[in-house]
C-alpha positions as CSV (number, residue, x, y, z in Angstrom):
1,X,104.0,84.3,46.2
2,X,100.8,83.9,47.7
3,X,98.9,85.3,50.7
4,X,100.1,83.9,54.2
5,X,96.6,82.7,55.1
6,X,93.1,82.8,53.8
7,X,91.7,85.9,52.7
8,X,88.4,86.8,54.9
9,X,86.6,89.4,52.7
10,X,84.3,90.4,55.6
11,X,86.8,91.1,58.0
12,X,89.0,93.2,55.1
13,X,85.3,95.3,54.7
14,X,84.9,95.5,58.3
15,X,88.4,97.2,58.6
16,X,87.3,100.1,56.1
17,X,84.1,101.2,58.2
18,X,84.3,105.0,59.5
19,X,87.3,105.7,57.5
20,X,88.1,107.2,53.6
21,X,88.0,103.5,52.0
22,X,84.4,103.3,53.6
23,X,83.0,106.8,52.7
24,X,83.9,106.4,49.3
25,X,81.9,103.0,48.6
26,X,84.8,100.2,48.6
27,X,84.4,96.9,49.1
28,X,86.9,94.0,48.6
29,X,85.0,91.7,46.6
30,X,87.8,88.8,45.6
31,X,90.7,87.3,46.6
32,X,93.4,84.8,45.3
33,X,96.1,83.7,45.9
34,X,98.3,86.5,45.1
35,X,95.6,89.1,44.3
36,X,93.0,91.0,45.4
37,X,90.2,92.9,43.7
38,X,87.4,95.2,44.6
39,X,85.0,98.0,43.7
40,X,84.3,101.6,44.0
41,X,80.7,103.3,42.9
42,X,81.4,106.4,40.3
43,X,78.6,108.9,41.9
44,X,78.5,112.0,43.4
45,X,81.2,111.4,46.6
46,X,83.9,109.7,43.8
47,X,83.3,112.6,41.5
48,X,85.4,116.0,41.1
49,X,83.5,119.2,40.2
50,X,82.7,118.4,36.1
51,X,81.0,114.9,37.0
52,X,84.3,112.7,36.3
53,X,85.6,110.2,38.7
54,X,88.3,112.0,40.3
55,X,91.7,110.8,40.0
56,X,92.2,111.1,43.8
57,X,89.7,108.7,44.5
58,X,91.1,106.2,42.2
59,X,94.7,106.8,43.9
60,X,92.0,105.7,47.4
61,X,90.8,102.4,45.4
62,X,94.9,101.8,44.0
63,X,96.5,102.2,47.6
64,X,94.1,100.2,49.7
65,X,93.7,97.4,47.7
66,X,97.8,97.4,47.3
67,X,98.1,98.2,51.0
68,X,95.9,95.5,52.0
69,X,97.3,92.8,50.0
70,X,100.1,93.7,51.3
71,X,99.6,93.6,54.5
72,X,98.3,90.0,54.0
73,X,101.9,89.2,52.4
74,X,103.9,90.2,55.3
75,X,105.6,87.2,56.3
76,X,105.2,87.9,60.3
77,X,102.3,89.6,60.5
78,X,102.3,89.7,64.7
79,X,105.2,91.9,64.5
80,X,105.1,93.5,61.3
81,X,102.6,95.4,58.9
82,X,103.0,97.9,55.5
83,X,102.7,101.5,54.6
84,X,102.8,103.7,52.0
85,X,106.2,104.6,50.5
86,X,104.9,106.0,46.9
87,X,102.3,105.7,44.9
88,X,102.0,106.5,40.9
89,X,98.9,106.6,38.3
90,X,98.1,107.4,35.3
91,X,94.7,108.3,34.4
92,X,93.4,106.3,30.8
93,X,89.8,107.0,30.4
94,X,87.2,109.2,32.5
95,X,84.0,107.4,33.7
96,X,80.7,109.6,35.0
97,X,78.8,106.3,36.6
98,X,78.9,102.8,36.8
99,X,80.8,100.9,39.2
100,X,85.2,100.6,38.6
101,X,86.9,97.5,39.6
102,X,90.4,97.1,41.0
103,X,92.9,94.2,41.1
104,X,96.1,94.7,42.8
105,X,98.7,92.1,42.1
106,X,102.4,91.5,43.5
107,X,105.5,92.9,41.3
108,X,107.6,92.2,44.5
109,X,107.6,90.8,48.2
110,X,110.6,91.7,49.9
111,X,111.7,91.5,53.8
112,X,112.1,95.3,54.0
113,X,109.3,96.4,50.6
114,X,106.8,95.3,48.3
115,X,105.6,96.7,45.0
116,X,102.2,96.3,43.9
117,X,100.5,96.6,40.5
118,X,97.0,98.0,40.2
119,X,94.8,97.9,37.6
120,X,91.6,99.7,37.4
121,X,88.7,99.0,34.7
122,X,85.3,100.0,33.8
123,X,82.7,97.5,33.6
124,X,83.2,97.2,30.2
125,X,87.1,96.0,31.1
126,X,88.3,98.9,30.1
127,X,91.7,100.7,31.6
128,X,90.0,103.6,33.9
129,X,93.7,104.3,36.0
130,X,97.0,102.1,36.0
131,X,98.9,102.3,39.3
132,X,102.4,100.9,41.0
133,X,102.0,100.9,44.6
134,X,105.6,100.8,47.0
135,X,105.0,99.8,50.4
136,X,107.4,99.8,53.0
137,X,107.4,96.6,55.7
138,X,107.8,98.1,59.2
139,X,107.9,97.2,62.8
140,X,103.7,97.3,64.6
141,X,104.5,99.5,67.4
142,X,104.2,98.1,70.7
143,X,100.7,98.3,72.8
């Protein structure tokens, strides 16, 4: 499987401004061609109340970098797009700051789903959260 064009990376960051993905500090930094990987800051606005990256804001990083990926796997992309279905993680190792890195990678690439796998590290390379993404292809409403 591989993504049905090239991957721009500034118009995926240009999708997350004024929205969750670009309050939190994400950027989409990579792209193959099956994957996709980017970053999230561990600081104040990613933390939860004891100074640990919060889990929720690692399920933000999992799900877009799954949902986008996905959406640049649907296979007609005028007329159809991806959502969320479910979404699972385990948390593996609390981080206080740095930076965490995310690669989400295909399981499956159906005409009706897709299942993603994400992986999220420290900058040591490290397992932070493990994810599995299920996204549902569906019809863009008409204008």
């Amino acid at each position: 499987m591989a993504f049905r064009a090239p991957v721009d990376l500034d118009a995926l960051n240009a999708l997350s401004a004024g929205n969750l993905v670009g309050h939190l500090g994400i950027m989409i930094t990579e792209a193959g061609e099956d994957w996709l990987r980017g970053t999230m800051p561990v600081e104040p606005r990613t933390h939860q109340p004891f100074g640990l990256l919060h889990g929720g804001a690692s399920v933000v990083l999992a799900e877009s970098l799954g949902s986008l990926a996905g959406g640049l796997s649907v296979i007609d992309p005028e007329r159809f797009g991806v959502v969320g279905l479910e979404i699972n993680a385990n948390h593996i190792r609390g981080e206080r700051t740095g930076m965490v890195t995310g690669t989400a990678r295909a399981v499956h690439i159906g005409r009706t789903t897709q299942v993603w796998d994400i992986r999220i590290e420290n900058a040591r390379g490290k397992p932070v959260c493990v994810s599995r993404l299920t996204l549902a292809v569906v019809p863009k409403p008409a204008d």
